[in-house]
N, C-alpha and C positions, 0 to 999 in steps of 0.2 A: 586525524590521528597521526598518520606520518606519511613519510615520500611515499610514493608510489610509482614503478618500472613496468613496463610489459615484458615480460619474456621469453622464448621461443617455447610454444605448445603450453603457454601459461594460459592464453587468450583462445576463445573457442568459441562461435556464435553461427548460429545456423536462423535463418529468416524466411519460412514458406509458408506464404501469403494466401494461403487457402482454409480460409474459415477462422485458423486459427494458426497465429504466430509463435511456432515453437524456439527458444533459443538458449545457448548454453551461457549465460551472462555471463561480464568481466570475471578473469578468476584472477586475479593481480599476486603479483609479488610485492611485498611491503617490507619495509623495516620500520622497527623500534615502536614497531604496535602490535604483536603479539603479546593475549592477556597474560596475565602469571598464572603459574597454577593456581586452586585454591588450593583453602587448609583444610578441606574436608575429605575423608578417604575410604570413602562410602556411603548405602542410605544408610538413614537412621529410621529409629521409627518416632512415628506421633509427629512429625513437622506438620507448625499450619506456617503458609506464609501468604503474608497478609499484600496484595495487589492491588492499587488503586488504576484508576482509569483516569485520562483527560482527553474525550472521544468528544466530538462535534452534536450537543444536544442543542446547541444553538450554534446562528454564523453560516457562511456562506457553502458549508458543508454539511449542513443539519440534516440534508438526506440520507446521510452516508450511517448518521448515527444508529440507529436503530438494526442495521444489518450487524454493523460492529460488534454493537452493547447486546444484544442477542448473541453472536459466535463467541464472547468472552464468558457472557452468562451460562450458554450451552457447554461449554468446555470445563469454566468452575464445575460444574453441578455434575459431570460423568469421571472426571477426575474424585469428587468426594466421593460418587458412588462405589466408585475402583476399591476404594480403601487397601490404598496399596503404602501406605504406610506418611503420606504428605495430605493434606486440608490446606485448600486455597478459603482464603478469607479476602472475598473480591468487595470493592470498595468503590463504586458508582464515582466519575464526575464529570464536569465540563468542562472544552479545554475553550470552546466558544470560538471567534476566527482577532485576527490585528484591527479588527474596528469596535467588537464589543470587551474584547479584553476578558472574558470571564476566566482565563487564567491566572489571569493577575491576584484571586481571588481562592479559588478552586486548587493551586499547585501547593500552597502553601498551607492550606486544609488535610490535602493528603498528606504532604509530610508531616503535618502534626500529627497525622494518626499512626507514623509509625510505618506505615506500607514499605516496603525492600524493593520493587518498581512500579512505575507508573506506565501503563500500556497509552499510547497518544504520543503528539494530536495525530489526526486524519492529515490534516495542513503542514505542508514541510515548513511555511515561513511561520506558521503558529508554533510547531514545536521550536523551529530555532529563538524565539522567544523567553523559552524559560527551560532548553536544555542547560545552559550554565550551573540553572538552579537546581534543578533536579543532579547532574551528577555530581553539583560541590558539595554536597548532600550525600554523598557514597549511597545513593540509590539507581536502579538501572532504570534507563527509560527506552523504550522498547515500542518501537512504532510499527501498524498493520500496514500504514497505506503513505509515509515517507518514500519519495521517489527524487527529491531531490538529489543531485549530484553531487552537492557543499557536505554532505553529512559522510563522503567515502571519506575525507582527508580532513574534520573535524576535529579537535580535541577536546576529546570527550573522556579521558580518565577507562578509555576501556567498558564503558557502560553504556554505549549506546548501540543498540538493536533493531534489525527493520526485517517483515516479512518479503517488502515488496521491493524489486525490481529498481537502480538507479533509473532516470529517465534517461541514462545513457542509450537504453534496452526501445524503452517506447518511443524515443523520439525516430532512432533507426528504421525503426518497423512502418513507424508512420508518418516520412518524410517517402521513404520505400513503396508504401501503401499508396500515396499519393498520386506520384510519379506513373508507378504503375498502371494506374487506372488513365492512366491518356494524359494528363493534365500536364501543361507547359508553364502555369504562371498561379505563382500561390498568394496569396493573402493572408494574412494573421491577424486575429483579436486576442491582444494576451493582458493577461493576468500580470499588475507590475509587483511580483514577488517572486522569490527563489525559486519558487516554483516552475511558474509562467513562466519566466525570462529564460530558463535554465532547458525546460523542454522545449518551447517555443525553437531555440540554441540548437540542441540536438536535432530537430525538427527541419529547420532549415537546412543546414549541415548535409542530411543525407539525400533532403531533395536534389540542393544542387549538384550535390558528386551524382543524382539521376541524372541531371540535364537539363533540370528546373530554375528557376526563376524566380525568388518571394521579390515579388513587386509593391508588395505594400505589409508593414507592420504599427497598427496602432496599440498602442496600452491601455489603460486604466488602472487604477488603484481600488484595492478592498472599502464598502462603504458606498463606493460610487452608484450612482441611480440611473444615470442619463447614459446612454449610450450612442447616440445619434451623433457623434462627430465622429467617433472612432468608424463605426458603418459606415459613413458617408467617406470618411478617407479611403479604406479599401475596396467600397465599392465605385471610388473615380477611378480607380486604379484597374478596373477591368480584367480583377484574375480567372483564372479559367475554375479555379476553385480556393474554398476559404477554410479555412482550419479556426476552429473556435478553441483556444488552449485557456480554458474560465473554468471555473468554477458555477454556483447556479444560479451567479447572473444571467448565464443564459437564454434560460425563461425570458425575461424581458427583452433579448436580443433575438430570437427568433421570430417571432410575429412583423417585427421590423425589417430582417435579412429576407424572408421568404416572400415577402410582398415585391421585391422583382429579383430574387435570384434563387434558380434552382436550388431547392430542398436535394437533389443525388450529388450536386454537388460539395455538399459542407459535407466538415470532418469532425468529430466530437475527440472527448479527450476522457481517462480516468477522473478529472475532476468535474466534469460535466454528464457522463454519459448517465441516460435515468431514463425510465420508464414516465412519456410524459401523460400517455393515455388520452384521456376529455379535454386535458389542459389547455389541446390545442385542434381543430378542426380537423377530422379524420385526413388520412391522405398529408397533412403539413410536412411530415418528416419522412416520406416515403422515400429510401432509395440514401439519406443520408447515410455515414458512416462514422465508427469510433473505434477508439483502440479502449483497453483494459487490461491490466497486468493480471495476471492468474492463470491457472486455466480456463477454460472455454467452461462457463457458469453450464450448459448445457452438456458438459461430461461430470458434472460432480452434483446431478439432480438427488442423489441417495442423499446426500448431506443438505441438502437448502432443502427437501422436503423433512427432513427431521427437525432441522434446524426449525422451522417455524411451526410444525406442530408442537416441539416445546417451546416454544416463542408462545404461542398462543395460549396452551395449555396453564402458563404464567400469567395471563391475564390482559396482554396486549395483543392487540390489532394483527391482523396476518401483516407479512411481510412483503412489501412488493419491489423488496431492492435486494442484491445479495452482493454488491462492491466490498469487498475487503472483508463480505462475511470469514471466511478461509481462513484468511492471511490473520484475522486478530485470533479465531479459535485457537489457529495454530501456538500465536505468540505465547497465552496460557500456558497451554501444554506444553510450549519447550522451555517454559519458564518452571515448571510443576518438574518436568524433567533432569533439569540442570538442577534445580534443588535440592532431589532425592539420589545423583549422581554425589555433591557435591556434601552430603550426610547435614547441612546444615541452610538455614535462610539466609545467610550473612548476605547483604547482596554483593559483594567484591567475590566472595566463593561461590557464590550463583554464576555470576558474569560469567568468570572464569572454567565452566564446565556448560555454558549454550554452543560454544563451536564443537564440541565433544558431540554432545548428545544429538546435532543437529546432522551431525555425519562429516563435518567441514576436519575432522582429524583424521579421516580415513581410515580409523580402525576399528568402527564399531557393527555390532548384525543389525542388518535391515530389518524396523519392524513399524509398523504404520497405523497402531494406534496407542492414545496410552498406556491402557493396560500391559499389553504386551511389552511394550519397550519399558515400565515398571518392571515386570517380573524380571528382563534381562538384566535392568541393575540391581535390582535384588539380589539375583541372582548371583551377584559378584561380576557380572559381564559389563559389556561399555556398548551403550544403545544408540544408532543411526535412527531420527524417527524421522520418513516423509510424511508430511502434511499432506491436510485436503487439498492444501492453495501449491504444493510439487513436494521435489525433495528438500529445497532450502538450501544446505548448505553453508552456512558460514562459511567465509574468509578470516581474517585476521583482523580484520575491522567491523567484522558484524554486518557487514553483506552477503546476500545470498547468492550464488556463483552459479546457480540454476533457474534460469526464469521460464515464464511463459508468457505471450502479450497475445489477447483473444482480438478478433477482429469482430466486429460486429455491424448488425445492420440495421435500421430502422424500417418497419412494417408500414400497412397501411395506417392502422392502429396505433403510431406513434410509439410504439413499443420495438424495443431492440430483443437481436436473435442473433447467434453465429451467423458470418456471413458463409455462404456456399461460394 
């Protein structure tokens, strides 16, 4: 979007590594990317506006989808119920991952139908794929689980949107997390997209200002099956622990790492961290670790157990993921909100009222679910809403200037938990 400056008491980041990593993300100072106003100058009544999705139902993040397309579903459906004067008309699709392409296909679907944004991809190197298309289109696209760092200083026309955290935030935390736990000498298996390369970056970065080491970094590309050379690099490399920065190749890369290297050792990532259960012999993942931007999934149980009884109640399978559940509910709703701020769908006057509503203009009342933050625009007032996934915030460029990175552990049971 444009330059960007640090400036004295602009930046503010707090890091305590106990369970769960709380921090105040980048708040930058920017020029010549603050939105315009809109043209809108209140709600109106009877808004629908119509939201497409291009969420991971295929591709190398297909775990992820179902928590997503669930918290966008959950979120349409209690925003109709509000009948506070807006109707989401949510519009299902794939964004797929850079090897099946199902965007190619899927982006151009939804803009024929009209939709004002497209909440997607999961994939920060999937969405930079077809952001060009989506805002030369004067449509917002609006992402739950983008964590790349490419997207703070993007030009994107002011219409691009993220729940989650730059990986400036997670690489910090778990470069820090690392270190902390004893380890002198690190190793990497990365992801070769914006993604991977970009945390992987951040990652290193804060081990070494620990005192660390990465003594071996391999790559891969999306699509790739084998993984046996990259393991074999970093494990001649003899680090004292390995950071997996993948996506869910890792399934195939565990059973291989754990045959001679401690399972407390490895580190998991947002794009990998999953519930593997049976998948793999009891005891496999005992003692590893992950990061995860949000809150700590085990402070916001009220929500993921609603969440999946109407999940289920819909006709689909219980839920046994809740990654970026949050953070896409949220996107909904401060998309629902900026709408009914903004008295119109337009999506340039939507854009234009998400730092408003999200609280990033600092003059709005605190109010923390829709409803409520409805009635205060109604009301003629200017609504701060926190989310289940924090408070948000916007900046000036559609970052959230409030994060949170959960630390987690994995069980005997192969299942992750806040770490203690």
């Amino acid at each position: 979007m444009g330059v960007f400056s640090s400036a004295a008491g602009s930046r503010t980041k707090r890091a305590v590594i106990s369970g769960v990593a709380l921090a105040g993300a980048t708040a930058l100072v920017l020029t010549g990317c603050a939105p315009s106003d809109g043209g809108g100058s209140g709600p109106a009544e009877d808004l629908t506006f119509k939201i497409g999705t291009a969420l991971p139902v295929t591709g190398n993040l297909a775990f992820l989808g179902p928590p997503e397309i669930a918290g966008t579903e959950y979120a349409a459906a209690e925003i109709n119920e509000a009948a506070k004067g807006i109707t989401i008309d949510l519009v299902q699709g794939d964004s797929g991952d850079t090897d099946n392409k199902a965007y190619e296909t899927e982006i151009p679907r939804l803009l024929g139908e009209d939709v004002g944004a497209i909440i997607g991809a999961a994939s920060s190197g999937t969405s930079l794929q077809f952001i060009d298309q989506v805002v030369g289109a004067n449509v917002i696209q609006f992402s739950p689980a983008n964590t790349s760092a490419e997207f703070t200083t993007y030009d994107d026309k002011d219409l691009y949107f993220r729940t989650a955290p730059s990986d400036v935030l997670q690489g910090e935390v778990l470069g820090n997390l690392i270190a902390e736990d004893g380890n002198e000498t690190l190793g990497m298996i990365v992801l070769n997209d914006s993604y991977g390369t970009g945390l992987a970056s951040f990652t290193k970065e804060a081990f070494e200002a620990a005192g660390g080491e990465v003594v071996a970094e391999a790559t891969y590309n999306t699509g790739d099956t084998n993984f046996s050379a990259q393991i074999s690099e970093v494990l001649a490399a003899s680090p004292d622990a390995i950071a997996l920065i993948t996506f869910e190749e890792v399934a195939t890369m565990i059973p291989e790492i754990t045959a001679s290297f401690p399972a407390e050792k490895l580190y998991f990532v947002d794009g990998n961290l999953s519930n593997f259960g049976e998948d793999f012999p009891a005891g496999t993942l005992a003692g590893a670790k992950g990061t995860l931007p949000g809150l700590s999934i085990d402070t916001i149980t009220d929500f993921t157990t609603a969440l999946n009884d109407f999940w289920v109640e819909e006709g689909n399978d219980e839920l046994d993921e809740f990654s970026y559940a949050a953070e896409s509910y949220d996107a909904v709703v401060l998309l629902a909100l900026a709408a009914l701020a903004a008295g119109s769908t337009d999506p340039v006057e939507v854009a234009a009222k998400l730092q408003e509503v999200s609280g990033g203009s600092g003059d709005g009342e605190k109010c923390s679910t829709f409803a409520e933050c409805a009635d205060i625009i109604n009301g003629g007032g200017v609504a701060d809403y926190d989310g289940i996934s924090g408070p948000i915030t916007f900046d000036e460029v559609g970052d959230p200037t409030e994060a949170s990175i959960g630390i987690y552990q994995y069980g005997e049971d192969n299942t992750y938990s806040a770490a203690e």
